[in-house]
C-alpha positions as CSV (number, residue, x, y, z in Angstrom):
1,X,84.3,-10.4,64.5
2,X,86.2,-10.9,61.2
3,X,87.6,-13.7,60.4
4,X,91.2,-12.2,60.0
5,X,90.9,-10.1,63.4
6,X,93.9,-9.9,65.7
7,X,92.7,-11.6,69.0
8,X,89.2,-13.5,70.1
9,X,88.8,-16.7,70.7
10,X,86.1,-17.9,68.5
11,X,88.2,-17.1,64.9
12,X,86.5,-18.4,61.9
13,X,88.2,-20.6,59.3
14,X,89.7,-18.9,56.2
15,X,87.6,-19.3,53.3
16,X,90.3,-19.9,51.2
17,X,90.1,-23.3,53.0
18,X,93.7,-22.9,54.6
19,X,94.8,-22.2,58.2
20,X,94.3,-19.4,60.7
21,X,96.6,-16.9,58.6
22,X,96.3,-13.3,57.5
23,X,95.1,-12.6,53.5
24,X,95.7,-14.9,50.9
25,X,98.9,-14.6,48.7
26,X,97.6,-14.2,44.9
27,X,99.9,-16.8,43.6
28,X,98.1,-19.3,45.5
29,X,94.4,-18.3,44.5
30,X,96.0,-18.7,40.9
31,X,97.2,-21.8,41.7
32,X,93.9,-23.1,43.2
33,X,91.9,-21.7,39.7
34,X,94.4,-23.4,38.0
35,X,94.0,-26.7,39.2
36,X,90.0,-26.7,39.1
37,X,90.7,-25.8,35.8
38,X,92.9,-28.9,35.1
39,X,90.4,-30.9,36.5
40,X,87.5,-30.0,34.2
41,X,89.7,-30.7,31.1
42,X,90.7,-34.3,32.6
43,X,93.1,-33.3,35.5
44,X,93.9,-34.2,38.7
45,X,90.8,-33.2,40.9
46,X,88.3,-34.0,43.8
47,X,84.9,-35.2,43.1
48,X,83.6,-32.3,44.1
49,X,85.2,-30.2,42.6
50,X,84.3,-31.6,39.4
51,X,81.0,-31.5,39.9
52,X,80.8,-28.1,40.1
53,X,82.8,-27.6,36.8
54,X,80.1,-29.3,35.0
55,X,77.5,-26.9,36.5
56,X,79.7,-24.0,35.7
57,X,80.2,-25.4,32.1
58,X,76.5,-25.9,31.9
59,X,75.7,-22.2,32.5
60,X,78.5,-20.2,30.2
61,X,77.3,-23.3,27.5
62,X,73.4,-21.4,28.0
63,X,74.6,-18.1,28.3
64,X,76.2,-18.9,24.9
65,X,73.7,-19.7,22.9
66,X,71.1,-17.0,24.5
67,X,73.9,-14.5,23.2
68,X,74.3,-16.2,19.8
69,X,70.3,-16.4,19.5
70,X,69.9,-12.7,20.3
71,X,72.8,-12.1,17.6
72,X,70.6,-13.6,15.3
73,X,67.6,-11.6,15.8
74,X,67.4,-8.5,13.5
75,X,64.8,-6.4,11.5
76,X,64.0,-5.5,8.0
77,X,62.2,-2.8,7.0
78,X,59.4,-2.3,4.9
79,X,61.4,-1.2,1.6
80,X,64.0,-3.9,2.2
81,X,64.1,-7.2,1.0
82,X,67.3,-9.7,2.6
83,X,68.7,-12.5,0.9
84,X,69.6,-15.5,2.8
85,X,73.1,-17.3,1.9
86,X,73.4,-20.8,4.0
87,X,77.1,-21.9,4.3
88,X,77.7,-19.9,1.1
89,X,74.7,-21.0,-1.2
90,X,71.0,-19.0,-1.7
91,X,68.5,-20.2,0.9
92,X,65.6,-17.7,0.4
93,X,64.8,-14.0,0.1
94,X,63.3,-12.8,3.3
95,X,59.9,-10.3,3.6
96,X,60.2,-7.2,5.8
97,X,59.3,-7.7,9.5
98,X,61.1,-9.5,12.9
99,X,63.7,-12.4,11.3
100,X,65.9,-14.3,12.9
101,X,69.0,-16.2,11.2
102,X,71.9,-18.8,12.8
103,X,74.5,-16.2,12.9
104,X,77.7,-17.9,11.2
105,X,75.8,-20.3,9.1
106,X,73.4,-18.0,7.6
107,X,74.8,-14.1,6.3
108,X,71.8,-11.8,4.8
109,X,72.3,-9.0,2.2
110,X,69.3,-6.6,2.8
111,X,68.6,-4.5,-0.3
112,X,66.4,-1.6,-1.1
113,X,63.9,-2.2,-3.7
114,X,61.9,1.0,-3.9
115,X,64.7,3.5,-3.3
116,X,65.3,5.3,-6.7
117,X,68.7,5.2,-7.9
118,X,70.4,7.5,-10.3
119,X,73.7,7.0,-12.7
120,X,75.5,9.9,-15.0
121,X,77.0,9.0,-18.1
122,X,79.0,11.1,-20.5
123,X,80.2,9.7,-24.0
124,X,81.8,11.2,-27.1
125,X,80.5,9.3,-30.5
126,X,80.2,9.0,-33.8
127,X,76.7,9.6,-35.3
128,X,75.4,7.9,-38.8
129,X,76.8,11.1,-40.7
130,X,80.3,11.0,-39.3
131,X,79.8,13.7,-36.7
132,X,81.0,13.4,-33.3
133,X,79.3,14.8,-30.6
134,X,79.0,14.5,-26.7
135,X,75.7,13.4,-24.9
136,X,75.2,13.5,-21.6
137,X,72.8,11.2,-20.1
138,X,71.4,10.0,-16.7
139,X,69.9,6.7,-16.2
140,X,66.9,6.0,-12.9
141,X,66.4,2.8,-12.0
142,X,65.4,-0.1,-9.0
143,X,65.9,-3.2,-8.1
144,X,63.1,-5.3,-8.9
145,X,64.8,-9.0,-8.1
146,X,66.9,-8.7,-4.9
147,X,68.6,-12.4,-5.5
148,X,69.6,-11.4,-9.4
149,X,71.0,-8.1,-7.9
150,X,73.0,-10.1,-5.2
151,X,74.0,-13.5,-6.7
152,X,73.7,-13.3,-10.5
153,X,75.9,-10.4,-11.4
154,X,79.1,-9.6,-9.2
155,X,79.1,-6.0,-10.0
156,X,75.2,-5.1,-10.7
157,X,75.9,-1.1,-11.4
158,X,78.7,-1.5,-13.0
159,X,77.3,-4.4,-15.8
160,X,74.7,-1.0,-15.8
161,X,77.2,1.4,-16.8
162,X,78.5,-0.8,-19.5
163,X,75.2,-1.7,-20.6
164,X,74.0,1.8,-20.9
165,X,77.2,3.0,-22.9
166,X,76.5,0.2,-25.3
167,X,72.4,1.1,-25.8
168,X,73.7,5.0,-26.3
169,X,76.4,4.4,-29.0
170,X,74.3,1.9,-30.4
171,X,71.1,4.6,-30.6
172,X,73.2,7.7,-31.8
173,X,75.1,5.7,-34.5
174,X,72.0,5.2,-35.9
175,X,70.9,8.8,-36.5
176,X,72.2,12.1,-37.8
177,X,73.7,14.8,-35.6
178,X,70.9,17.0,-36.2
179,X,68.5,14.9,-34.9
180,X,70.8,14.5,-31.6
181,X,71.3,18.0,-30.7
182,X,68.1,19.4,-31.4
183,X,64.2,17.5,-31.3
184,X,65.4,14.1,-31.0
185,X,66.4,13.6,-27.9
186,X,63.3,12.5,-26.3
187,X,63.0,9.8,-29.1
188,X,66.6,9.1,-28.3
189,X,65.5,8.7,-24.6
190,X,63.1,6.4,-25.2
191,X,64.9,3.9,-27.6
192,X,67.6,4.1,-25.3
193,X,66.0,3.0,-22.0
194,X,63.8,0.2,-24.0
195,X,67.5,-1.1,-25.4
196,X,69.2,-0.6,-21.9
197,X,66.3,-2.9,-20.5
198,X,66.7,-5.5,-23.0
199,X,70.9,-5.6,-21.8
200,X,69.8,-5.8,-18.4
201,X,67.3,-8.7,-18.9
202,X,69.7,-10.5,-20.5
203,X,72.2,-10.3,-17.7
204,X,69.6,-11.0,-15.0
205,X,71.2,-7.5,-13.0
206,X,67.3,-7.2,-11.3
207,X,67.4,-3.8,-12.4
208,X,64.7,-2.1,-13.7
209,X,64.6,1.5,-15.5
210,X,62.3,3.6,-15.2
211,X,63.6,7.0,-17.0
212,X,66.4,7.7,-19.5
213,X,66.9,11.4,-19.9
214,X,69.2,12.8,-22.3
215,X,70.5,16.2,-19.9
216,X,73.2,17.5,-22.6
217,X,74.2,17.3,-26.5
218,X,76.7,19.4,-27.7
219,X,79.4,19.2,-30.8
220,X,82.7,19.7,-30.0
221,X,83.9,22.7,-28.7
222,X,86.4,23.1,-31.9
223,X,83.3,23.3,-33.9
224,X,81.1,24.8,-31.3
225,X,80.6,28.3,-32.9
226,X,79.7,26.6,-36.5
227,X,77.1,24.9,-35.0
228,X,75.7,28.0,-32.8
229,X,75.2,30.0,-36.3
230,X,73.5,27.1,-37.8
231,X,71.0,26.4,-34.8
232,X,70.6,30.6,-34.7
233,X,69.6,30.7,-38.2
234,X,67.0,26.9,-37.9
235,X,65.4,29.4,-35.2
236,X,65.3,32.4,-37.2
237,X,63.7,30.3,-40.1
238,X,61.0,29.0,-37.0
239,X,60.5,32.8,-36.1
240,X,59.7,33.8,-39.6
241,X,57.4,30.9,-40.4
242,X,55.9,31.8,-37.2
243,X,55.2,35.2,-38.2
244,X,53.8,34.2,-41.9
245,X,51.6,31.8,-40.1
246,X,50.2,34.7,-37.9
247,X,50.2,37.3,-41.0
248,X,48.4,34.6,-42.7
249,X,45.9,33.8,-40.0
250,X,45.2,37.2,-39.9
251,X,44.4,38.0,-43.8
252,X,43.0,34.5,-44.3
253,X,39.7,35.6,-41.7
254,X,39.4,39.0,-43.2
255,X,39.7,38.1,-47.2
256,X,36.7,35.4,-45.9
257,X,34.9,37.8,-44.7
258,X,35.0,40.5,-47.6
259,X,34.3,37.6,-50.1
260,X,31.3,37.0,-48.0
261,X,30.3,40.3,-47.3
262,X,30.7,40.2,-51.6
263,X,28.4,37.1,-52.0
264,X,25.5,38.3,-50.1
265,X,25.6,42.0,-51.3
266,X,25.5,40.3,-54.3
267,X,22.9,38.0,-53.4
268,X,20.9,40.7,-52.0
269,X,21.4,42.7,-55.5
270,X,20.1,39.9,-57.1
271,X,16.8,39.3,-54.9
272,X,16.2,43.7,-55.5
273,X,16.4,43.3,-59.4
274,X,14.2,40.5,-59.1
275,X,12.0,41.9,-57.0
276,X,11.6,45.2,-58.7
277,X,11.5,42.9,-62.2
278,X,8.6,41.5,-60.5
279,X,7.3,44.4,-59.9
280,X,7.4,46.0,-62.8
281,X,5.6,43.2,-64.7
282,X,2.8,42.9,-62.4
283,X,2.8,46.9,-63.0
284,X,2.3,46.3,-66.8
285,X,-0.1,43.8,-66.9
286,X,-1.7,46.0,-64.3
287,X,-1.5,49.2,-66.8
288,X,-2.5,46.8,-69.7
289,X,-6.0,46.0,-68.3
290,X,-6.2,49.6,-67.6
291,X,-5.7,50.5,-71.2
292,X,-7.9,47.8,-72.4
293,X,-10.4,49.7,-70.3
294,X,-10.1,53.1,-71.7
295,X,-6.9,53.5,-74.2
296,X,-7.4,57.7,-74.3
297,X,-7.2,58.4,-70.7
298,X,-4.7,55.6,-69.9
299,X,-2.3,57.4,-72.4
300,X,-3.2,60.8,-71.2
301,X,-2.2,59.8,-67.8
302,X,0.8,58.0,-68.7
303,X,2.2,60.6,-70.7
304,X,1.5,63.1,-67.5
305,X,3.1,60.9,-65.2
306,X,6.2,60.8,-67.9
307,X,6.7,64.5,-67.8
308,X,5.9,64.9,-64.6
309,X,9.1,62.5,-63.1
310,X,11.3,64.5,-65.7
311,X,10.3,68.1,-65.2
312,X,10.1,67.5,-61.4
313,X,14.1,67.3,-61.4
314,X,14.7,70.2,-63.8
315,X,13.5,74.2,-62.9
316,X,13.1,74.8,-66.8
317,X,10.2,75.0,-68.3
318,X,9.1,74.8,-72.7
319,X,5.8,76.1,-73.2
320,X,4.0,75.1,-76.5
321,X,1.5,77.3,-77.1
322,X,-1.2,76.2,-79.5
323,X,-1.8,78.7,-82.9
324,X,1.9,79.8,-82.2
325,X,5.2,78.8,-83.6
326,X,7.6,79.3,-81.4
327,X,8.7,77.4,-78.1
328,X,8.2,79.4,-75.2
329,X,11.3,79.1,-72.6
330,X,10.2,79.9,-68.8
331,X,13.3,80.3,-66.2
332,X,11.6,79.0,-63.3
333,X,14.9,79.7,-61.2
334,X,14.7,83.3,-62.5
335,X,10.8,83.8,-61.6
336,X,10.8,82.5,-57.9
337,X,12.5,85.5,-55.4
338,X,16.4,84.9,-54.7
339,X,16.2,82.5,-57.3
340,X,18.8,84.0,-59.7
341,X,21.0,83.1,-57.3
342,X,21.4,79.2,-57.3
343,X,22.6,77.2,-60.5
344,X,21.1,73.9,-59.3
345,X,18.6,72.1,-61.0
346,X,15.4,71.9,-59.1
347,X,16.8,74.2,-56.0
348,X,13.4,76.2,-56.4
349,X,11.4,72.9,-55.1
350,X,14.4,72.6,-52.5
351,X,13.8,76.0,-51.4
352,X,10.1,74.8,-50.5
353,X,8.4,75.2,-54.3
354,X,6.4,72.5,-54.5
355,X,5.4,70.6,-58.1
356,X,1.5,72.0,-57.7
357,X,2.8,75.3,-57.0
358,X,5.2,75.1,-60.1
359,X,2.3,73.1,-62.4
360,X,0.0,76.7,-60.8
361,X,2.6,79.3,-62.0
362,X,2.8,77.1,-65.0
363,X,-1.1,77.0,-65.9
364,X,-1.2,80.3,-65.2
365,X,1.9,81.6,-67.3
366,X,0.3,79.5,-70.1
367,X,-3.5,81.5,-70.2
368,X,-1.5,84.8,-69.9
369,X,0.1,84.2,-72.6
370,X,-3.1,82.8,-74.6
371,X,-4.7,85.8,-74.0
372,X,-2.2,88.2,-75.2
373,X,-1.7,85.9,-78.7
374,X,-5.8,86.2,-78.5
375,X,-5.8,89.4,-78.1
376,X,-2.7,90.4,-80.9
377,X,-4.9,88.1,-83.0
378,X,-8.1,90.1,-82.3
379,X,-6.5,93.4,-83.7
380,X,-4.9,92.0,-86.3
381,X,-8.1,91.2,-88.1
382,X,-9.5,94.7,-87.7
């Protein structure tokens, strides 16, 4: 039966500690809390109740520090790096993995050290030749010393910013507009990150950069359309020295070739009339022993031979014809059938007359004609 039933006889005793009564009015469960309270801070209160303050105090005092240990715990990744501050000043830089830090005392800062950052610059200036122009430039860079990029510097990409519009002006005051708006800008690039680097050193940012590029140069836009003719016509000039270089490369090869083609037609000319020098030497010492041999018939047959090479390439013919005094003249051309019709020199032996055949005719032409002079001789001395 519950303790706050109507009727029974065996009625429990409130738990509240009070008489048989019906529920407890709230004011007076506040008032008990209240004193229990009173008593743990030094108030008026049993022994026992006291006693059990302390165990109560005991517990929250554990649950407190479980729940401020726990808040402690945290994790850094494996690109991170956290630097430790104790009551304000550096206590270390903590490696990635589990860590675990006295909330309130220590704070961390966790920073990035292999994410690539990027910053855009734009900047009108002055170059050595008193040209302005505007470059445009963007900057990559990491942190490569977490407690520099923390502690040192109070506002690490902005002492970058500065530090990059000081290497820029300092690079493009030094050369001439041309340079900066047209094949220069990777040397630019270069000097300008190496300079930036050298800032950023000096005011220990732990920043490193890896790449300077150099996106846009450009005059300004009041002179804009100067400058377009003047890079038009450097590119023209490129185009035609382009084109002389290829109408040179191809003449070059081919006037080397003809003068070679030259040298050994001439070489070649040279080993023929040596050869046939050669030849013709060894010919006359050949002849020469032959004439030592027998003079008469050596002549004899050289002077055939002689006639022989020149009337092979003619088709007319002198006779001399011995106890007469004229020349006899033989058309050859004139004698062979269908002859009288070609005016070429030796188009008889063309025409298949061979030189026996014509030295035949001849021979025979030659005794005719003997015989009739022998003959007209014959009656003249009767």
């Amino acid at each position: 039966m519950s303790w706050n039933e109507p009727g029974g006889g065996n009625r429990q005793r409130d738990p509240w500690g009070g008489k048989d009564q019906g529920p407890p009015d709230l004011d007076e469960a506040l008032r008990k809390l209240q004193d229990q309270l009173n008593g743990l801070f030094g108030g008026r209160s049993g022994g026992g109740s006291s006693k059990g303050a302390g165990g109560l105090i005991g517990i929250l005092a554990i649950i407190a520090v479980t729940v401020w240990g726990l808040m402690g715990l945290t994790q850094i990744g494996e690109q991170e790096r956290a630097v430790v501050l104790r009551l304000g000043e550096y206590n270390r830089t903590a490696q990635p993995g589990l860590f675990w830090y006295p909330r309130g005392i220590d704070t961390i800062s966790r920073v990035n050290i292999t994410q690539v950052r990027a910053a855009q610059f734009r900047e009108t200036m002055l170059t050595q030749d008193e040209n302005i122009v505007d470059v445009s430039m963007s900057v990559q860079y990491v942190i490569n010393d977490p407690k520099n990029f923390v502690l040192e510097v109070r506002d690490p990409e902005r002492s970058l910013q500065h530090a990059a519009q000081s290497a820029l002006r300092h690079v493009v005051g030094d050369g001439t507009m041309a340079l900066v708006l047209t094949e220069g800008r990777a040397e630019i690039a270069v000097e300008v990150r190496d300079r930036l680097q050298q800032y950023l050193v000096a005011y220990t940012t732990g920043i490193t950069v890896q790449k300077v590029n150099i996106d846009d140069a450009s005059p300004p836009s009041q002179v804009q359309e100067a400058f377009d003719d003047v890079i038009k016509a450097r590119e023209d000039e490129e185009r035609v020295k382009n084109e002389a270089e290829s109408y040179a490369n191809g003449i070059v090869p081919e006037a080397r070739g003809r003068a070679q083609r030259i040298k050994e037609e001439a070489e070649a000319y040279r080993q023929q009339v040596i050869a046939k020098a050669t030849g013709e030497a060894q010919r006359f010492d050949q002849l020469l022993s032959e004439y030592e041999k027998a003079p008469e018939v050596t002549r004899e047959r050289l002077y055939i031979d002689a006639l022989e090479s020149v009337l092979t390439n003619t088709s007319k013919v002198m006779v001399d014809v011995e106890g007469g005094n004229n020349m006899m003249y033989l058309p050859l051309d004139k004698l062979v059938p269908g002859g009288g019709n070609s005016a070429t020199p030796g188009s008889a032996v063309n025409r298949g007359l061979s030189s026996q055949q014509l030295r035949e005719v001849t021979d025979a032409v030659t005794e005719q004609l003997r015989r009739d002079l022998g003959s007209r001789n014959g009656r003249g001395g009767r």
